[in-house]
N, C-alpha and C positions, 0 to 999 in steps of 0.2 A: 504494500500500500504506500500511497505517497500522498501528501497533506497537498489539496488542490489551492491553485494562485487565485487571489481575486479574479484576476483576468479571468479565470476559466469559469467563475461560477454562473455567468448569464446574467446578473442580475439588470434589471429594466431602468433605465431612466426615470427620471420623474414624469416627463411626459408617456411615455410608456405604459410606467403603473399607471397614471389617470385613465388610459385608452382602454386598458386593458380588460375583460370582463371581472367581476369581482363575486366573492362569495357571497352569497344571500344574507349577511350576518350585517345588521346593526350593532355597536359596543353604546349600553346607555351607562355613565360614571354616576350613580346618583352620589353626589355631596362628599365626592375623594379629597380626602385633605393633602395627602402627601404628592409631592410635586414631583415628583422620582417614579411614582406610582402611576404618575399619569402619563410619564413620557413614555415609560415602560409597556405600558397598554397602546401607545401609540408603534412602537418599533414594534408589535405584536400582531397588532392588525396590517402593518404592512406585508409584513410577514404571511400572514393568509389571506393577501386581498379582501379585507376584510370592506365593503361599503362604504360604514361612513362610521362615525365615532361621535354622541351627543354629550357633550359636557353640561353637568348640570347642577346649579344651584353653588354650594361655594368652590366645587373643580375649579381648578387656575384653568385659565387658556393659553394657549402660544400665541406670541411667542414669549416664554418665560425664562429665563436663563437655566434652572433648575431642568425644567422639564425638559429642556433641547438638550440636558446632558445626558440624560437616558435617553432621550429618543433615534438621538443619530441623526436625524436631518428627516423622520418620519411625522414630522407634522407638517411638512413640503407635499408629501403625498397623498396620503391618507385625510381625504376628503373631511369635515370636522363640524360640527352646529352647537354653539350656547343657549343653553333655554335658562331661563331663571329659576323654572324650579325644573322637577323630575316631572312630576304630574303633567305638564305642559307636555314636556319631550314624547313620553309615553301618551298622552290622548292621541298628540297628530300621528305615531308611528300602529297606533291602534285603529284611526281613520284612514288609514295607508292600507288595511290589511294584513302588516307583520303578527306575527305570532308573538307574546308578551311573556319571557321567560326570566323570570328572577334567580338568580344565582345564588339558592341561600340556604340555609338547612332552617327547615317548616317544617312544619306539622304535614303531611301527604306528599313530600316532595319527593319527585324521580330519582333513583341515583341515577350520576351521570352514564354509566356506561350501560343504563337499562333503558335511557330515553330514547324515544324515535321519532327521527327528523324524516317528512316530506318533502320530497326533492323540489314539488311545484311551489311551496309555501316559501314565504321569507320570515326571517327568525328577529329580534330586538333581545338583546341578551345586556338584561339592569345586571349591576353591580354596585355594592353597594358601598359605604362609610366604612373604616376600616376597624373601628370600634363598635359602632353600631348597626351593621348591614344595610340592607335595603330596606327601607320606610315601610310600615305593613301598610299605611293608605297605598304604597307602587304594589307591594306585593296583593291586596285583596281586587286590582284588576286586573291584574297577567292572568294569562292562563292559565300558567302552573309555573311550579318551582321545580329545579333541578339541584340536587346535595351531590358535591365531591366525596365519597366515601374517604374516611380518616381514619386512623386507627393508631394514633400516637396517644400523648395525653394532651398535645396540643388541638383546640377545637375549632382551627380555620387556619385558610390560608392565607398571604399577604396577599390582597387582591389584583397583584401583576401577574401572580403563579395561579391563581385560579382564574386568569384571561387568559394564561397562556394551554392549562391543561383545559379549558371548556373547550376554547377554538381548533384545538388539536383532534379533542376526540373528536367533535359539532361537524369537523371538517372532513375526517374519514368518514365519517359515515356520509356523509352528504355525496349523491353521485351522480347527480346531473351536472352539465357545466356549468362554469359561470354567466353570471348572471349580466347584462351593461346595464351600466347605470346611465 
């Protein structure tokens, strides 16, 4: 084996990624404080063509120095929308059609790797506070919730590591192609 050169990895331009078709996945930030957190979910979604990314209520926006340092230069691509609160973001992606998936450990929620995604459907995937999850007023209009199975004593993940393992599995399964926006 041999460790491949940038050069070899293909990766897309800016103009490129925007062109490009993208996965059916909304990322919603309900009320992220950490600024490292958010740039990370941004390099994240690039990473899986991921649509668009709603920041919402006190989430920072880019461009923030903070966030550009985890991001890599992924909030240049990775399409982006401020709403003031979460409620907002989630009504219009719910008047859109998307499917409303909280990422949170509830009371009847899916584990992740028992959930089943529709290829024709588009998905909005909340995320929540990193102390306090996602707001039960977001979670009592989603459709449903989805729980990362844990089994440490620790009872959650940093919410860049549970964007990054949602979009990962969300993304295998999913097998029709992308989607243009």
């Amino acid at each position: 084996m041999r460790k491949l050169l940038n050069s070899e990895l293909g990766r897309k331009s800016i103009d490129q990624f925007r062109e490009a078709g993208k996965s059916p996945f909304i990322i919603v930030l309900d009320n992220i404080r950490s600024q490292s957190n958010i740039g990370s979910v941004f390099r994240t979604a690039d990473a899986f063509l991921v649509e668009a990314i709603y920041l919402c209520g006190i989430t920072a926006q880019p461009p923030h120095r903070e966030i550009q340092k985890t991001a890599l230069g992924a909030t240049e691509s990775v399409a982006w929308k401020y709403f003031g609160t979460t409620m907002e973001a989630v009504l219009e992606l719910k008047q859109k059609g998307y499917t409303l998936i909280a990422v949170e450990q509830a009371d009847g929620a899916v584990e992740l790797q028992d959930l089943k995604i529709e290829n024709e459907k588009k998905y909005a995937l909340i995320f929540g506070h990193e102390i306090n999850g996602v707001a039960q007023d977001i979670i009592d209009i989603c459709d449903f919730c989805t729980e990362i199975p844990q089994f440490g004593t620790k009872h959650s993940f940093n919410i860049s590591v549970s964007a990054g393992i949602v979009l990962w599995e969300l993304s295998r399964k999913h097998k029709s192609k992308r989607v243009s926006v």
